[in-house]
N, C-alpha and C positions, 0 to 999 in steps of 0.2 A: 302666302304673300312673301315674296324673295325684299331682300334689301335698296332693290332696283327702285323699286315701285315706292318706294317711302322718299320724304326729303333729306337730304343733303347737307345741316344747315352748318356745318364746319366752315364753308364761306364766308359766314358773317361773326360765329363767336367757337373757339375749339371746343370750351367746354365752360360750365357756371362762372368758375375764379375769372376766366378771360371776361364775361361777362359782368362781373360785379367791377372789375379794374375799371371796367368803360363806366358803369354807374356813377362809380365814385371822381371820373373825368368829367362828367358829364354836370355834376354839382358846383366842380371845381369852375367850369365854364359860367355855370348862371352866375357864382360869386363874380366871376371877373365881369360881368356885365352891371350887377346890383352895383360894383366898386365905382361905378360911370355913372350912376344916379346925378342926375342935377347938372352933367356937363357933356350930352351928348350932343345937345343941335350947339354947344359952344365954338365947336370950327368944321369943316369941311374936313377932319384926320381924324378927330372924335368920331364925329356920324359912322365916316367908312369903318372904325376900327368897332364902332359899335356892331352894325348890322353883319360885318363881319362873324364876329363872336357870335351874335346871335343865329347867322347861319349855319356855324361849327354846331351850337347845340342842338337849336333841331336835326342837323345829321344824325347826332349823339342818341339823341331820344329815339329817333323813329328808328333809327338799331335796334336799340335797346326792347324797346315796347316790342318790336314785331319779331322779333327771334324770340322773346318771351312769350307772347300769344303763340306761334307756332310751337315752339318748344311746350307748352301745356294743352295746346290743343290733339299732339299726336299720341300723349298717355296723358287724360284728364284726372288718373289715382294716381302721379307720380309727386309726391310731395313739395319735391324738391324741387319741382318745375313749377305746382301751384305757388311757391313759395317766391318765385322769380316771377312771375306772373305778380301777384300783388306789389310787392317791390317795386317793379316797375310803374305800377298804376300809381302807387302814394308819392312816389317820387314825382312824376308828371305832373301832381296835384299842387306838392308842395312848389314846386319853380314855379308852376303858374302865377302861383301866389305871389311868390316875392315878385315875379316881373310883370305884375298889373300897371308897374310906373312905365312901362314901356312906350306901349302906343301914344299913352296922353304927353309925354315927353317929347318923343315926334311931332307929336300935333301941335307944339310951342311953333315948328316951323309953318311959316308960308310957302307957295310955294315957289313967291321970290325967292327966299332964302334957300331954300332946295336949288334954283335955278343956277343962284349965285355961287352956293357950295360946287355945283359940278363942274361951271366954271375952275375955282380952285383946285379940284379933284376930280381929273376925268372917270374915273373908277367907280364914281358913284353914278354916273348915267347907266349902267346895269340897274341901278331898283328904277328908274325912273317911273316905272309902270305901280312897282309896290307902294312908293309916295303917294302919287295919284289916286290909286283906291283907298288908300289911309285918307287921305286930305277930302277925298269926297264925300268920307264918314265923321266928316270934323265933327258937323254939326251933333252928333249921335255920341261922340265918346267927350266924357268930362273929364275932372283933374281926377289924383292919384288918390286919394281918398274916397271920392264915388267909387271909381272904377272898386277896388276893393271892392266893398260893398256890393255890387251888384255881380260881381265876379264869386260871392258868396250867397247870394241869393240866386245865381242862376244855377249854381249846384244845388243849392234848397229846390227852385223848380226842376231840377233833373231828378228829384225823390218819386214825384208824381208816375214816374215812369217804373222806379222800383218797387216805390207799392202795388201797382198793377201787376208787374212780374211775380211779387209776392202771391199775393192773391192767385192771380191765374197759375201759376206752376207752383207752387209749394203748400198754399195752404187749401186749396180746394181741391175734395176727394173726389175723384172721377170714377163715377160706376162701370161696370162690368154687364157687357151685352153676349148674347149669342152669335157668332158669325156662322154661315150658311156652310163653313168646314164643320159644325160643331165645336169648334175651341173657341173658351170665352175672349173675348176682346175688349181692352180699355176703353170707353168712351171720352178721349182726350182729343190733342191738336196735334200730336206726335202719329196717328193711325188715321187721321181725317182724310188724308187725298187717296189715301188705299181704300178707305169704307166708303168712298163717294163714288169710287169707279166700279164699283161691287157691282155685278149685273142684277143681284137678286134686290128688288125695286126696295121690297119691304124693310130689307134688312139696312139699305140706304138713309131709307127716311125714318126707321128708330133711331139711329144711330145718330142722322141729323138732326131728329127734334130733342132726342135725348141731350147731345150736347149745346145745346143753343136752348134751352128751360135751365139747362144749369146757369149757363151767364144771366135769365131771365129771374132767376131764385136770389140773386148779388146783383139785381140790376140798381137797386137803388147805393148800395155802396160804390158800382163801377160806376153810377154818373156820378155820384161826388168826388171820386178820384178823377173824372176825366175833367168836372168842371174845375177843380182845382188849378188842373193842368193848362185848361185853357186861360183862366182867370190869372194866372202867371203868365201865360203870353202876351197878352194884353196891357197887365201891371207895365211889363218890362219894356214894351215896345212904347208903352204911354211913358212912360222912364227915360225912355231913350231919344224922347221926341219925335217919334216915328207919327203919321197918321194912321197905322192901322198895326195891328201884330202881320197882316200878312206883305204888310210892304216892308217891313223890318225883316222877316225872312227873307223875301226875294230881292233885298237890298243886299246879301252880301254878294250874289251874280249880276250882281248890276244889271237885273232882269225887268223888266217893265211891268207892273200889275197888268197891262192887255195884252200880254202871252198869256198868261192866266183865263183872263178873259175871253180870251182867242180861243182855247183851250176846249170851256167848258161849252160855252154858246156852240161852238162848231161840231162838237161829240151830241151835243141838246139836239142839234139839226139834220143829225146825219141815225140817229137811234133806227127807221126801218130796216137797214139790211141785218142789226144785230135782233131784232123782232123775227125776221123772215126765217134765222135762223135757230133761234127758238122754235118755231112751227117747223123748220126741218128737221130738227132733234125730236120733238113729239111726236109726226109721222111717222121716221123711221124705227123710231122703239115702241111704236103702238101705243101710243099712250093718249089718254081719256082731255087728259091738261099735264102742262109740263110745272116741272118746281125746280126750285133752286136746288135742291140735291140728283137732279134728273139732267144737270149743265155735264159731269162729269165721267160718266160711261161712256165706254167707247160706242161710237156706231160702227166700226168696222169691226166684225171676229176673227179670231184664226188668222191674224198678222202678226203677229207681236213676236217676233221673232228674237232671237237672246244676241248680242255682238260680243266678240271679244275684246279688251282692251283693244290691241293689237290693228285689229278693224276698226275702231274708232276713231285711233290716230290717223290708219288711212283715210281715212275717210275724209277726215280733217283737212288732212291736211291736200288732199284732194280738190277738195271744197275752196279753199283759201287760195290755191294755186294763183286765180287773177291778178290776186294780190302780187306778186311775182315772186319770184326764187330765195331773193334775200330775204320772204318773209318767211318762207316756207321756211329754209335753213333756221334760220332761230329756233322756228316751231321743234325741228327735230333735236335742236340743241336742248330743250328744254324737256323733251323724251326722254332722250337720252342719259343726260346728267342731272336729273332726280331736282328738279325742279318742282316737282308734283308726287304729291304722296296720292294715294288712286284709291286702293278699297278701303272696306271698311274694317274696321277691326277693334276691339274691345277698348274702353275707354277713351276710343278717338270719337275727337267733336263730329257732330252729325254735320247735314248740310255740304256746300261745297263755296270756297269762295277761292280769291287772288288779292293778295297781299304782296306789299314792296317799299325797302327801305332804300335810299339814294345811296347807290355805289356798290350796290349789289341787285344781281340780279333778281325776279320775280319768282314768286313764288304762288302755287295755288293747289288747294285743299279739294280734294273730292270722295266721291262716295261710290265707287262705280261699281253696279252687280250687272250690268250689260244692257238693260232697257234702251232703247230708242229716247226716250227722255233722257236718259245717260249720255248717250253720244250728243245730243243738242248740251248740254251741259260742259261736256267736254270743249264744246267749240264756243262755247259762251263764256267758260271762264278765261278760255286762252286768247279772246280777245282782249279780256280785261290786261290779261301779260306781255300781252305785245302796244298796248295804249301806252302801258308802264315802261315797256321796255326802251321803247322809241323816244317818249318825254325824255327820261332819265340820261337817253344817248345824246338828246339836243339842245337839254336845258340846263343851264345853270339851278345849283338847289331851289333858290327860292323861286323860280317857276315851272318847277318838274309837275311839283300835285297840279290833278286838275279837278274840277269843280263834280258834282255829283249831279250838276246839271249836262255833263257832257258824257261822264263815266259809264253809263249804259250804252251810250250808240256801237263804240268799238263792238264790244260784247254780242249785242245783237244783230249788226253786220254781220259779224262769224253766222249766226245761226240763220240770215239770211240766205247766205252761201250756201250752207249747208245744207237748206230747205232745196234752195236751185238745183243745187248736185243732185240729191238722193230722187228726186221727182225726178229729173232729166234722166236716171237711171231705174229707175224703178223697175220691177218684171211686172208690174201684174195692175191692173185696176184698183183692186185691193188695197194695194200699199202705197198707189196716188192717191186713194181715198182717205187712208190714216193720215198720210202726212198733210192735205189738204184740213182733215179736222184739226190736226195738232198745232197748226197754222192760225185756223180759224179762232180756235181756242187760245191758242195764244195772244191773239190781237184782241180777244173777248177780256182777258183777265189783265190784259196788262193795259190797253187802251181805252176800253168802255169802261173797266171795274176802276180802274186808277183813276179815271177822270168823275166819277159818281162818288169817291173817296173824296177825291180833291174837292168835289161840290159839297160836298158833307161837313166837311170841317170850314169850309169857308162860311157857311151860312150859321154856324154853331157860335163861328167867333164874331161876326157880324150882330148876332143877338147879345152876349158880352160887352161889347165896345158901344150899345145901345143900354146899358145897364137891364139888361134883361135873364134872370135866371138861365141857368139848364134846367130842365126837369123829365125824368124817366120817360113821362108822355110824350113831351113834346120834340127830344131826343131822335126815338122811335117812331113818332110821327113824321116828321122831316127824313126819316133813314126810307120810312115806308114808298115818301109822297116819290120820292125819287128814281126805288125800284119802278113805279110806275110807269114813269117818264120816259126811263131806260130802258126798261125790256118789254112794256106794251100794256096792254088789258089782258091779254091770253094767257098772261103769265099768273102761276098761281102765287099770293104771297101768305105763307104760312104763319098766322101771328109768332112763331117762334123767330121767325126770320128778320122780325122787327128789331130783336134784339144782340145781330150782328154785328152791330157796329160796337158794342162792346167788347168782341173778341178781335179788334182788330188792334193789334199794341203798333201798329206807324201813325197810330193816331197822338202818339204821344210825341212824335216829333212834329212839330205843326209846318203844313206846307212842305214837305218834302216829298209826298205821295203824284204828284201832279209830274213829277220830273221824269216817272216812268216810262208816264203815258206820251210825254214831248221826247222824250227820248228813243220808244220805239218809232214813233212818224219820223224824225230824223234820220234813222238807221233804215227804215224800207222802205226811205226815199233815196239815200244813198246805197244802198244796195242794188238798186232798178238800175242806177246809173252806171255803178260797177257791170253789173253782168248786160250792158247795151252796149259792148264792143267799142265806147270812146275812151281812148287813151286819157283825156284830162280827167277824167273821171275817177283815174286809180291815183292818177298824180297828184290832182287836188287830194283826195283822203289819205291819202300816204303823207301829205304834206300835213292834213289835220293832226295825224298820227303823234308829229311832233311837236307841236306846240304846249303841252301839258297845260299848264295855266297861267301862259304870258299873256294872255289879254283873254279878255270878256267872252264866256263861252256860247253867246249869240254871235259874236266875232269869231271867234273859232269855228265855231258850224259854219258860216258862211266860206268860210275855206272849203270846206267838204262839198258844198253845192247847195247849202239848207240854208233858207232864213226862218227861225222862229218865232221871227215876232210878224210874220205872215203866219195865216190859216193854211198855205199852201200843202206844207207836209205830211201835218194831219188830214186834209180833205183827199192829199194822193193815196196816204193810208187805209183812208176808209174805202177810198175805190177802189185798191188791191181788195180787202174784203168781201167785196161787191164781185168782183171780179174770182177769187175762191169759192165764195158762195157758187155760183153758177155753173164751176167747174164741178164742184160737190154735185149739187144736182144732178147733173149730165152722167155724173158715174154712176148715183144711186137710182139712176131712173131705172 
């Protein structure tokens, strides 16, 4: 691994001391805001001078924090990095703290008085859009004293997620199996997607029933840590005034509980072609009944060919092309000047992700040993860089971020592309048939499984908000009745299987799992329209590209050509599927 291939991050701090100078700015800033306590909505030069300030420090922070995570993520044994790492985290805790007066301070305004402030001060029609989302949470945020309070118990229910992490990674000992090389293997969640693609059937489903009786041996501790969790959601969202915990979640996208709804009924109705392709997974691997560890083996052999970095960026950026030239260019700016730290190497974070702080460029994390999953990764994270890159280029700070409701579609546009490309190129039947499974399965795990998630927990906190226990049984009953629903009667479900839903830790953020799955229907609706040869097609999403999160990200998508609070996306979705599936067929006839 040459220096090339590692980050860059001299851009954002030279070295600790530069970094700790900005910390110690960065306090200095929350003081000059706390010093405004009590007189911020007092004139139309207060407000500006306030939100001002406040936008200096979140610049200040999101430096800080993310040259710190990168900085500790590229040697995870370097002391002095972990040491910059936590620094950063207690410091972000503590300003939270003190600027809990903040919003409920603003919220003293109407939005006459906003009206009439801009009046006074043109300057401040820039937040106009941030008033408005504040002012439509009036109801939900109270004075400075709750707020506190609840801003300390919403850290109390973020515990619920660290105990689980305790539990699952640190204090429970994961046995040791045989794998079919002969060398023993950990039975953990770190080796899971390697032993599930394992072609030797039996060494599959030790491996799978082995680890899922461990969560089943702690099932009754992990339902009282998750019912904890949910029973906090509920608390808070009953706190908040909300009708439910999950209109409190999808209230901060100002999303409508019937996307939700839309959501789950229309994946409820559409479950035959992910059935069909169940029975096509069993015939092709000869198999008696198929199980949930029998989803993940390849059906195509003797494809899997290794890429180099080098081929992947072509590829890439091959793929992207439509996108036109000035996107491409970036792409190679970001090659080029170590943008991307690439393989893997000794106490770097596993995983791959894209990170980005306002006024510097993006940045993103990978892991690459040349897999074909690798190069889809490659074109997945650097859409996330080019989402960032574009925002950052056409928004003012406070609306560069965008919503996690939106953050996926750039991402899986790229791997759209990339799907288009590598198929339109292909040599062999072969490797239309890979990447047609890899497809397939990707719309399996991120569309079917994500929405069977999202059904899962909606129904968990539904019995909650009814004053009705969780309980082990009834947990796993409800995880069962649903495999059902979703993937057929033909499907085998393994009582260990029941107790999945315990190792699943996004269950600890409630309602965020569903965004997935509205995220990929978005992205392979815009993508069909990208590669259909109309010009508005690149323009509207290139236009999406920059909006980061100046308005409502169902607003936003419809710039792209998506509405999500129609069924439409999802239902085009599942007829691409439909439409794989049969392609699958035809090659493995």
């Amino acid at each position: 691994m040459t220096e090339q291939n590692t980050w860059d991050l001299s851009p954002m701090y030279a070295d600790a001391a530069q970094w700790r100078q900005d910390l110690t700015a960065s306090q200095s800033l929350a003081e000059e805001l706390i010093a405004m306590k009590g007189s911020i909505t007092k004139s139309a030069a207060n407000l500006l001078a306030a939100l001002h300030i406040n936008d200096a420090l979140g610049e200040k922070i999101s430096a800080l924090f993310v040259y710190a995570k990168m900085n500790f993520d590229q040697n995870m044994a370097d002391k002095t990095a972990k040491d910059i790492y936590e620094s950063a985290d207690s410091a972000y805790t503590l300003i939270m703290e003190k600027l809990a007066f903040f919003e409920p301070e603003l919220l003293t305004m109407s939005k006459n008085d906003f009206e009439r402030f801009v009046q006074e001060e043109p300057k401040l029609a820039l937040y106009e859009f941030l008033i408005s989302e504040l002012l439509a949470k009036k109801a939900h945020i109270f004075d400075t004293r709750t707020e506190e309070i609840l801003s300390k118990l919403g850290a109390l229910g973020n515990s619920f997620e660290k105990i689980y992490d305790d539990l699952s990674v640190n204090d429970i000992i994961y046995p040791q199996i045989k794998a079919p090389n002969g060398q023993m293997i950990t039975v953990d969640n770190n080796n899971y997607a390697v032993a599930l693609s394992n072609p030797q059937r039996s060494f599959r489903a030790e491996y799978f029933n082995t680890l899922l009786n461990i969560y089943g041996q702690h099932i009754n501790t992990l339902t009282s840590i998750y019912y904890g969790s949910v029973k906090n959601d509920v608390f808070v969202a009953k706190s908040r005034q909300y009708t439910s915990a999950r209109a409190m979640a999808l209230s901060g996208d100002h999303v409508d509980e019937a996307v939700y709804d839309n959501l789950i009924s229309t994946v409820r109705a559409h479950t035959q072609p992910l059935q069909e392709y169940m029975a096509l997974r069993k015939e092709k691997l000869g198999l008696e009944a198929i199980h949930f560890y029998d989803l993940f083996v390849p059906l195509v052999a003797d494809v899997d060919r290794q890429y180099t970095y080098e081929e992947a960026q072509e590829l890439v950026l091959n793929a992207t092309a439509v996108l036109g030239k000035d996107y491409t260019d970036v792409l190679k700016e970001a090659f080029a000047n170590r943008w991307i730290d690439v393989y893997p190497a000794k106490n770097k974070a596993t995983g791959a992700y894209a990170i980005d702080a306002y006024g510097y460029h993006p940045y993103s994390l990978l892991n690459f040993t040349g897999t074909l999953n690798d190069v889809f990764t490659v074109a997945h994270e650097l859409g996330h860089v080019m989402h960032s890159y574009y925002s950052n280029q056409h928004q003012p700070f406070v609306y560069a971020d965008y919503s996690i409701f939106t953050a996926e579609v750039a991402s899986t546009v790229n791997e759209q592309l990339l799907f288009a490309y590598l198929y339109q190129h292909s040599r062999s039947d072969d490797e239309k048939a890979l990447l047609l499974c890899n497809q397939l399965d990707n719309i399996r795990s991120t569309l079917y499984r994500q929405t069977l998630f999202a059904d899962f927990e909606y129904q968990t906190h539904q019995l909650v908000e009814q004053g009705l226990p969780l309980l082990p049984d009834n947990l796993c009953d409800i995880y069962e009745n649903l495999y059902r629903i979703y993937h057929g009667d033909d499907f085998v479900i393994d009582d260990t299987l029941r107790y999945e839903w315990a190792r699943i830790p996004h269950f600890y953020r409630a309602f965020y799992v569903y965004q997935y799955a509205t995220g990929v229907s978005a992205a392979v609706s815009i993508a069909k329209g990208l590669l259909s040869d109309k010009p508005e097609a690149v323009k509207n999403y290139r236009a999406f590209l920059t909006k980061g999160g100046s308005d409502y990200p169902i607003e936003l998508l419809k710039i792209a050509g998506v509405d999500m609070a129609t069924p439409t996306a999802i239902v085009d979705t599942l007829g691409e599927f439909q439409v794989m599936l049969k392609q699958l067929k035809s090659l493995l006839a």
